[in-house]
C-alpha positions as YAML, in Angstrom:
chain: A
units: angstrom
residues:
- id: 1
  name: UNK
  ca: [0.25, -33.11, -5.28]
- id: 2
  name: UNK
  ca: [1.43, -29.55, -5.31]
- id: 3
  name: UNK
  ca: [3.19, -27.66, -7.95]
- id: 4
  name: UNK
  ca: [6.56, -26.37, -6.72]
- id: 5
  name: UNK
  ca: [5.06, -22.92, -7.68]
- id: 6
  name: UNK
  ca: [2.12, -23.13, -6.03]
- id: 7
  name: UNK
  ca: [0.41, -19.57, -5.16]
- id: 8
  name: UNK
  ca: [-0.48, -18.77, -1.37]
- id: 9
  name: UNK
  ca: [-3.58, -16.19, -1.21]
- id: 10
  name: UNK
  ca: [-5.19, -14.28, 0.96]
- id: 11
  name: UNK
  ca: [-8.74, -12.85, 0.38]
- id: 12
  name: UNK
  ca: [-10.24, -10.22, 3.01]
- id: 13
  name: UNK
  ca: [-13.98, -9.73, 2.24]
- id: 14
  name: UNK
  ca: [-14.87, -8.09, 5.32]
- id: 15
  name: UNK
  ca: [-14.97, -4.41, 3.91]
- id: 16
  name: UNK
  ca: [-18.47, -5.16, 2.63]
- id: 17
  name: UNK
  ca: [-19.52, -3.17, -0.34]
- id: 18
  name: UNK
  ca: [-15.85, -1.56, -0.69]
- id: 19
  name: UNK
  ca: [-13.77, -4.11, -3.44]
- id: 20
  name: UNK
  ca: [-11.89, -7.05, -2.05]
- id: 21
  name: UNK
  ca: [-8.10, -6.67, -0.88]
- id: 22
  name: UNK
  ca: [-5.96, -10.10, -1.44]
- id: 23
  name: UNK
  ca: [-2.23, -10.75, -1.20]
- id: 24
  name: UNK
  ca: [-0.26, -13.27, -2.96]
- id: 25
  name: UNK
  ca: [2.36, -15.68, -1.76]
- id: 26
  name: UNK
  ca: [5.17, -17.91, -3.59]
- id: 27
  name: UNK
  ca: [6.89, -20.98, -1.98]
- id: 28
  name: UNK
  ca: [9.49, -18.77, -0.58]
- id: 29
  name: UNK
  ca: [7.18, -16.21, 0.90]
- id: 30
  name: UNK
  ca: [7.51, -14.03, -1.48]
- id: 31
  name: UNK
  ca: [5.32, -11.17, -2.11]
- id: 32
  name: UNK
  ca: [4.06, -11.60, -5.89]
- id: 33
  name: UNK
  ca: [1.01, -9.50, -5.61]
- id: 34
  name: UNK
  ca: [-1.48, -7.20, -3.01]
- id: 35
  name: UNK
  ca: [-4.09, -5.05, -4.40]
- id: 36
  name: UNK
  ca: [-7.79, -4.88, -4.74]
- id: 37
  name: UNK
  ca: [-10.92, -5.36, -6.88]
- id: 38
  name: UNK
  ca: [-14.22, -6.91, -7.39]
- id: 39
  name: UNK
  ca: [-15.65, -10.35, -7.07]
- id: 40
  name: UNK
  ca: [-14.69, -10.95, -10.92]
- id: 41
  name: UNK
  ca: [-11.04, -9.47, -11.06]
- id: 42
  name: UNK
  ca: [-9.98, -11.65, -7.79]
- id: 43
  name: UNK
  ca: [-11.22, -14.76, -9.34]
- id: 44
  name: UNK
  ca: [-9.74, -13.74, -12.23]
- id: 45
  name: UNK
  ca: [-6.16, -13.47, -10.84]
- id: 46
  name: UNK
  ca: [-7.16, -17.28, -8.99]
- id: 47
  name: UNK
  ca: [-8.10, -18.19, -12.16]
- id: 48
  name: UNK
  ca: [-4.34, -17.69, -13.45]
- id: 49
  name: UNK
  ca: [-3.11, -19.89, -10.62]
- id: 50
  name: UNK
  ca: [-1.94, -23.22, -11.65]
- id: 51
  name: UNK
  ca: [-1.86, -24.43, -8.37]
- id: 52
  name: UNK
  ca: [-3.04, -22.40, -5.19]
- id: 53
  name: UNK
  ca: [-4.15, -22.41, -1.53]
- id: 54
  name: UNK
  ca: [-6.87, -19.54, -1.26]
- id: 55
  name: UNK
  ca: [-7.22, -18.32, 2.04]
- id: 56
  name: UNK
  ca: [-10.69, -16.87, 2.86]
- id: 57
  name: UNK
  ca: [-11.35, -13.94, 5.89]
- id: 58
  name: UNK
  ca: [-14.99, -15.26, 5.74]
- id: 59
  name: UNK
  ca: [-17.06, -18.44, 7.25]
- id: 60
  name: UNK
  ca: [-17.79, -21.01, 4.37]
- id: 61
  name: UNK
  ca: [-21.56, -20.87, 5.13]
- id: 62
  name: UNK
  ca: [-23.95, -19.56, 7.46]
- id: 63
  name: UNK
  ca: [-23.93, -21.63, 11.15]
- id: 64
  name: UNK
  ca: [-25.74, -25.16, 10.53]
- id: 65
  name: UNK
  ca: [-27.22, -25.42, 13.91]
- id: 66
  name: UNK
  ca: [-25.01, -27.48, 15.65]
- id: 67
  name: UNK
  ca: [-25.03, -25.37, 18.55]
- id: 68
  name: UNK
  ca: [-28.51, -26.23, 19.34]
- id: 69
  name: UNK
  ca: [-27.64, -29.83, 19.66]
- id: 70
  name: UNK
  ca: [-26.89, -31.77, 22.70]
- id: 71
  name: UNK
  ca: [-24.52, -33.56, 21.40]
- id: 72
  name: UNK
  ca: [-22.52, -31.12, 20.01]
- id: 73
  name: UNK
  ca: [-22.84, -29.11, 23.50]
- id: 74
  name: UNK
  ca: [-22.28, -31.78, 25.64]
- id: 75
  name: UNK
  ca: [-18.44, -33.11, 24.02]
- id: 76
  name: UNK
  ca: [-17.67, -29.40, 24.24]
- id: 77
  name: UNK
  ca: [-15.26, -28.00, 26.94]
- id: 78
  name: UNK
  ca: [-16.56, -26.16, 28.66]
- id: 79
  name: UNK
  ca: [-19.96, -27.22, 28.04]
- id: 80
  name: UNK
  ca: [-22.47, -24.01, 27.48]
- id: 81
  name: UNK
  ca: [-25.15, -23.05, 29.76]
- id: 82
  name: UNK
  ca: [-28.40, -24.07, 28.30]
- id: 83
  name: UNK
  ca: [-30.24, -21.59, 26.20]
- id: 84
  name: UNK
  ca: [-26.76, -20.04, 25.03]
- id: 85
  name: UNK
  ca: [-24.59, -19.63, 22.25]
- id: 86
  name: UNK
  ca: [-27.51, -21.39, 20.25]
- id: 87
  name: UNK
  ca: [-27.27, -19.32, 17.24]
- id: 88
  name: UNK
  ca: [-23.41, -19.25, 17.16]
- id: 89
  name: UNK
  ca: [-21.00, -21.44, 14.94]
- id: 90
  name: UNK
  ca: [-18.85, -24.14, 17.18]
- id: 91
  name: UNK
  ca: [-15.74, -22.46, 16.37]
- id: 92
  name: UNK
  ca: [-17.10, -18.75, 17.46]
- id: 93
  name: UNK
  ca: [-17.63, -20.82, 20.88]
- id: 94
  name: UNK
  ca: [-14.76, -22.41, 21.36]
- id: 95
  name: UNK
  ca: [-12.47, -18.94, 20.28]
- id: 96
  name: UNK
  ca: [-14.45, -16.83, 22.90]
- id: 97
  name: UNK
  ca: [-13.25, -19.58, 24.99]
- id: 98
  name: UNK
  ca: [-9.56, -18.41, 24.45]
- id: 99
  name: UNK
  ca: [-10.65, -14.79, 24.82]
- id: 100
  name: UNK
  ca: [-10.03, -14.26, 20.89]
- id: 101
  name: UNK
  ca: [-13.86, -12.66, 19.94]
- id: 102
  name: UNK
  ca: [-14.90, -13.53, 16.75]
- id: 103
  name: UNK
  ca: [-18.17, -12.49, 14.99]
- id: 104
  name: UNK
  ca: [-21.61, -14.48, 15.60]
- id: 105
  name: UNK
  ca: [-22.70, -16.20, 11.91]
- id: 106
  name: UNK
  ca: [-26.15, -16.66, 11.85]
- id: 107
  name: UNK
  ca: [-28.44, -19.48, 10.69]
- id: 108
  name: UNK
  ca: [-29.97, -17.91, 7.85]
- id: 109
  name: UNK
  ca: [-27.37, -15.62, 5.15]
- id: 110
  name: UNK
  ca: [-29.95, -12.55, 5.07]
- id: 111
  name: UNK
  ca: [-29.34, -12.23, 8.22]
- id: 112
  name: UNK
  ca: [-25.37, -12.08, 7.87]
- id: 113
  name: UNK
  ca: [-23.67, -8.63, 7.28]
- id: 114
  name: UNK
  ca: [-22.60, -8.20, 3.74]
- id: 115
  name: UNK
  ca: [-19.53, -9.21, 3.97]
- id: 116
  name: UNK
  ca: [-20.22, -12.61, 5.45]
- id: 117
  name: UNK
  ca: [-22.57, -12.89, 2.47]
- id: 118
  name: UNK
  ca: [-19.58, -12.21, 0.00]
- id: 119
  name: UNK
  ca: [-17.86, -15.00, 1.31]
- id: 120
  name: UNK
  ca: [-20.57, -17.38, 0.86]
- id: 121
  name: UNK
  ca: [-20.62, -16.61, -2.86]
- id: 122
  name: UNK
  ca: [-17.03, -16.57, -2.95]
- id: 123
  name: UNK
  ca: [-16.34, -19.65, -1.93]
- id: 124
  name: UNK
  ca: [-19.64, -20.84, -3.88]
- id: 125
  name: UNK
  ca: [-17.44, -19.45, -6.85]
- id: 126
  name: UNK
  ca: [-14.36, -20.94, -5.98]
- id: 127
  name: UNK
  ca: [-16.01, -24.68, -5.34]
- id: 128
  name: UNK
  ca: [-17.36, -23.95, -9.24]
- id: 129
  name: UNK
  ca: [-13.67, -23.36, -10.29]
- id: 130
  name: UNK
  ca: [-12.74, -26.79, -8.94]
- id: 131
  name: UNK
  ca: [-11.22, -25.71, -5.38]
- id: 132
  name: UNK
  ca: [-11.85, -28.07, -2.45]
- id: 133
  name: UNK
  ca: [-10.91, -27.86, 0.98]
- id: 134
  name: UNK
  ca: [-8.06, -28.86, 2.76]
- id: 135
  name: UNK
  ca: [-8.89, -32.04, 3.75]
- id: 136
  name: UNK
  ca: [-8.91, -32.92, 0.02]
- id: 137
  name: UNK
  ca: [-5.36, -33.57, -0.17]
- id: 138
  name: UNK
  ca: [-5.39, -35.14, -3.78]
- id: 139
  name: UNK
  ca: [-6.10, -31.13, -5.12]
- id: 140
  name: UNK
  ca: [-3.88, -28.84, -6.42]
- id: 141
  name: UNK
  ca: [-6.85, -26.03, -5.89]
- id: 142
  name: UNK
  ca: [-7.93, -25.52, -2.30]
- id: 143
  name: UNK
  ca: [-9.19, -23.32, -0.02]
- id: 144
  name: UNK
  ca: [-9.88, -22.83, 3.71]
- id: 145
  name: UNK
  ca: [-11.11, -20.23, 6.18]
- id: 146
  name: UNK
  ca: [-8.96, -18.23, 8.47]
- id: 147
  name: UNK
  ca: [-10.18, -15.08, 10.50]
- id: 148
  name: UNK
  ca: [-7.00, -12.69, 11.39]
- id: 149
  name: UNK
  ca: [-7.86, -11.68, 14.58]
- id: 150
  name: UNK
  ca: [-7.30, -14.77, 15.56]
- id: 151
  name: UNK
  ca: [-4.35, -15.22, 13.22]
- id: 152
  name: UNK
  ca: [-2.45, -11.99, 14.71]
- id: 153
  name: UNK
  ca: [-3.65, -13.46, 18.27]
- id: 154
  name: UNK
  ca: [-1.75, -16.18, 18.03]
- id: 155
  name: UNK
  ca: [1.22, -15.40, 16.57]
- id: 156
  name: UNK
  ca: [1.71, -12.67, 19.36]
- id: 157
  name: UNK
  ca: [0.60, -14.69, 22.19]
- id: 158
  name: UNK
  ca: [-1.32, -12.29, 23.18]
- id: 159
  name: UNK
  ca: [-4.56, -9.91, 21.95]
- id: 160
  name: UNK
  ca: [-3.12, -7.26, 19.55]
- id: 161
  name: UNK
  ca: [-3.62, -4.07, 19.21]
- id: 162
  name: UNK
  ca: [-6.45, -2.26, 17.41]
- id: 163
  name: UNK
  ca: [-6.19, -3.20, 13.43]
- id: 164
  name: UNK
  ca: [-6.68, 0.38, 11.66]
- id: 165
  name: UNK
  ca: [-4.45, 2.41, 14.49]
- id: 166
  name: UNK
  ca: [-1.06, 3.60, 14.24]
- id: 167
  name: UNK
  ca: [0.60, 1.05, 16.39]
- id: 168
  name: UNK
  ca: [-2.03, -1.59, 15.70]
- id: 169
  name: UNK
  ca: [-0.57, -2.22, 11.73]
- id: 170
  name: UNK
  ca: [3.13, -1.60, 12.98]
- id: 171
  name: UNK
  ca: [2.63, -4.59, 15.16]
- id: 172
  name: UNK
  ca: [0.81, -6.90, 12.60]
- id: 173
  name: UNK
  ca: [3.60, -5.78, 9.61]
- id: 174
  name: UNK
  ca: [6.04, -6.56, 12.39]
- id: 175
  name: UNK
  ca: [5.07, -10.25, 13.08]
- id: 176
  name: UNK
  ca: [4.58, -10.84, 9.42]
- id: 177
  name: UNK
  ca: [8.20, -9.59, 9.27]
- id: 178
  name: UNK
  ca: [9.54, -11.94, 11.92]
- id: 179
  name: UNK
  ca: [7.44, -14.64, 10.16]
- id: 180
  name: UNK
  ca: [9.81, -13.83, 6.99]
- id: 181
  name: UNK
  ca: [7.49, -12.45, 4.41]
- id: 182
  name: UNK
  ca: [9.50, -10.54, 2.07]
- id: 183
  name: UNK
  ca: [7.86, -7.08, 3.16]
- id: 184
  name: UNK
  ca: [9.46, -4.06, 4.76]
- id: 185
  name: UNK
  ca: [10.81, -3.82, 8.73]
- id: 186
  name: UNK
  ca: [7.68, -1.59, 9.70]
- id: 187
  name: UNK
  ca: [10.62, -0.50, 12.73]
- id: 188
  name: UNK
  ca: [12.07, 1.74, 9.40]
- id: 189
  name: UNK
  ca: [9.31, 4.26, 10.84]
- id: 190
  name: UNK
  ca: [11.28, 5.45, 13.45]
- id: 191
  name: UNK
  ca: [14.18, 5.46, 11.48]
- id: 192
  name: UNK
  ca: [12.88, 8.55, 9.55]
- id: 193
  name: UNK
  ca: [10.92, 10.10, 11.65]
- id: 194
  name: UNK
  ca: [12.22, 13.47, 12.98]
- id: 195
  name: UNK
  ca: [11.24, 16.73, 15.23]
- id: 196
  name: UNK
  ca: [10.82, 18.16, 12.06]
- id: 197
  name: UNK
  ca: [8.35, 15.92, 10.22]
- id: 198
  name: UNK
  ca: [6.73, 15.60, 13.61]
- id: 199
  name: UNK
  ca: [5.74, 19.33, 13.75]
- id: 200
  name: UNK
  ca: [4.58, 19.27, 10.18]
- id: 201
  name: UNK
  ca: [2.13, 16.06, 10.55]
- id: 202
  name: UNK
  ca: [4.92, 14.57, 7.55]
- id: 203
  name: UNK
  ca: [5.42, 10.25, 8.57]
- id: 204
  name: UNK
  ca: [6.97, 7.92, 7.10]
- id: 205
  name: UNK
  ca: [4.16, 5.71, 6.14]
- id: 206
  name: UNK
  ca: [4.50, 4.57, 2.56]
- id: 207
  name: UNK
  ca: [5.86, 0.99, 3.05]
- id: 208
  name: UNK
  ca: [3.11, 0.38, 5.90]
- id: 209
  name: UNK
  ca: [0.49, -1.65, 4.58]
- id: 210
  name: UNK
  ca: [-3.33, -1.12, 5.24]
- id: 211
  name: UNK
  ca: [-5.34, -2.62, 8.36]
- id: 212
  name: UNK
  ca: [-7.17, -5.14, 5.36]
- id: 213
  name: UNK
  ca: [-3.80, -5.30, 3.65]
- id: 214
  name: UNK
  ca: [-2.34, -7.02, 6.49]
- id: 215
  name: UNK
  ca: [-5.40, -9.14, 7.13]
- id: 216
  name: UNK
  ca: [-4.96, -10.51, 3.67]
- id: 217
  name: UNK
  ca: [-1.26, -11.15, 4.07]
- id: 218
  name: UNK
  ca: [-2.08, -12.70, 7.63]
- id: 219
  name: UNK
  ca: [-4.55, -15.13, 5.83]
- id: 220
  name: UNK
  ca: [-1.96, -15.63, 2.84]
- id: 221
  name: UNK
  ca: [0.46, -16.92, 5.63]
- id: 222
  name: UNK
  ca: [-1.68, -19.04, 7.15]
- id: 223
  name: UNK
  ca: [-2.46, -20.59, 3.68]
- id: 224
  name: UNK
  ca: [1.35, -21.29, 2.89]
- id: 225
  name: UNK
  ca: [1.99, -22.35, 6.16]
- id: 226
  name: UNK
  ca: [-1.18, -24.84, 5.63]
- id: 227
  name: UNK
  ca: [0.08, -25.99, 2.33]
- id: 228
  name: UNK
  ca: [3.85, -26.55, 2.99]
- id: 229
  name: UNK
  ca: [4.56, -27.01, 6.76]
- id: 230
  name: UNK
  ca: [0.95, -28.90, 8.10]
- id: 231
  name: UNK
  ca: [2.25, -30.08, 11.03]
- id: 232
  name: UNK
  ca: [2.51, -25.99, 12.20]
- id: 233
  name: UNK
  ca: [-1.53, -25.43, 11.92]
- id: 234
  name: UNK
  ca: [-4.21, -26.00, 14.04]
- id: 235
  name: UNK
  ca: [-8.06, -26.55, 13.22]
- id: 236
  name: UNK
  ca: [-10.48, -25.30, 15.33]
- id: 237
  name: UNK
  ca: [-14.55, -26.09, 15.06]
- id: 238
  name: UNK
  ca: [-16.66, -28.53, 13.76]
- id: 239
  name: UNK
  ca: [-15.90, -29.51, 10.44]
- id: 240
  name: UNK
  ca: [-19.35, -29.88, 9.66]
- id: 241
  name: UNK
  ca: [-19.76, -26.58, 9.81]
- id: 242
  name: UNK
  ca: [-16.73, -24.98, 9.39]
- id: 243
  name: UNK
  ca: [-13.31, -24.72, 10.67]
- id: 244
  name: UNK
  ca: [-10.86, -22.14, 11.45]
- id: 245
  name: UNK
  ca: [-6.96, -22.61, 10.23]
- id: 246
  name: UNK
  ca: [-4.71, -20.57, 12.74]
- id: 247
  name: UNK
  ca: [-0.98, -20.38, 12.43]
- id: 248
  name: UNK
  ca: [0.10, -22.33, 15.18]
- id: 249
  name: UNK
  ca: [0.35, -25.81, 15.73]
- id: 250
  name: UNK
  ca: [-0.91, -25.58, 20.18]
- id: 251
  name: UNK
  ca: [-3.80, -22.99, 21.00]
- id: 252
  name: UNK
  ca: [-2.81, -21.32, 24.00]
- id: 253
  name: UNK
  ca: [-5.34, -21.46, 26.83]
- id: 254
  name: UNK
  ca: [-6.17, -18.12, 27.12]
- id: 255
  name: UNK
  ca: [-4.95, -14.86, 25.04]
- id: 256
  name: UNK
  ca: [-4.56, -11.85, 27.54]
...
């Protein structure tokens, strides 16, 4: 059973070597907190949580070979050609299937990029701290994997634009607008923008959060949408592997 003030993060690992960026969520999508640090100050601030929904920009564990099995292959639609997609995790299969890419998580960790390999120990961390995944509904601590691509994909109903342009983060601040986080109209660009400021290289761009900013708030969205409204999120993969949470409750055939 949840708290009423429950605590909706978003963790971004994907930077590598660079610190962590999260975002923090209340019940009322507020925004209580975005920032970054190290592996130890981010589970400090979970540790403060009382109650929370962590989610993670990072597959739980390295692929467990499912793809190699007939099995799997066989109940999948459509099935792949033999020899392929061996090495892949079920949900980087079926995504690709939907035209949303999403990075190939090999069988062994070493050979995962480093921030892959962050997420392992971060949710190694966060299973030592009690959290459980979402299927463990009796927890007030849980945790599940999101990737916000695919997130941003299919809120927009279609492929964004790239993440660290211009247009790309106006775009992603503006659906996490229209979704009602308490952040700033990214449309107040344009607003203030003049032939002046123009000339002079001078925008706007203070209230315009980061390309990983905005893939942490993404992923904190997903997580409050997970742990209050259910019914709106969708699981894709195998859950013996590892499953994908995406912000919508139908997956779209294909995402132009």
């Amino acid at each position: 059973m949840f708290y009423s003030h429950t605590t909706y993060l978003g963790i971004d690992p994907t930077a590598g070597d660079r610190p962590l960026t999260y975002a923090a969520l209340d019940r009322d999508l507020g925004l209580l907190a975005i920032g970054h640090g190290d592996m130890e100050e981010v589970l400090a601030f979970i540790a403060g949580q009382r109650s929370a929904v962590v989610a993670i920009s990072s597959p739980r564990r390295p692929n467990q070979g499912l793809m190699d099995r007939v099995e799997v292959r066989d109940r999948l639609s459509p099935p792949p050609r033999p020899g392929r997609w061996v090495n892949f995790r079920v949900v980087e299969y079926q995504l690709r299937q939907h035209n949303i890419y999403m990075p190939q998580t090999s069988a062994e960790a070493k050979d995962c990029p480093r921030w892959m390999q962050q997420g392992f120990i971060l949710y190694q961390r966060l299973h030592q701290m009690n959290y459980r995944t979402l299927s463990e509904k009796d927890s007030d601590h849980q945790y599940l994997e999101v990737y916000p691509h695919a997130c941003f994909s299919v809120l927009l109903e279609h492929l964004p634009l790239p993440k660290h342009s211009l247009e790309g983060r106006i775009q992603r601040q503006l659906i996490l607008y229209k979704c009602d986080l308490e952040i700033h109209d990214p449309m107040y660009i344009f607003e203030e923008i003049t032939r002046h400021r123009l000339l002079q290289g001078i925008l706007p761009l203070e209230e315009l959060y980061e390309a990983e900013e905005l893939d942490a708030l993404v992923a904190a969205y997903t997580a409050w949408l997970a742990g209050t409204h259910p019914e709106q999120v969708c699981f894709v993969g195998d859950p013996l592997e590892g499953q994908v949470v995406l912000p919508i409750s139908e997956i779209l055939h294909r995402y132009p």
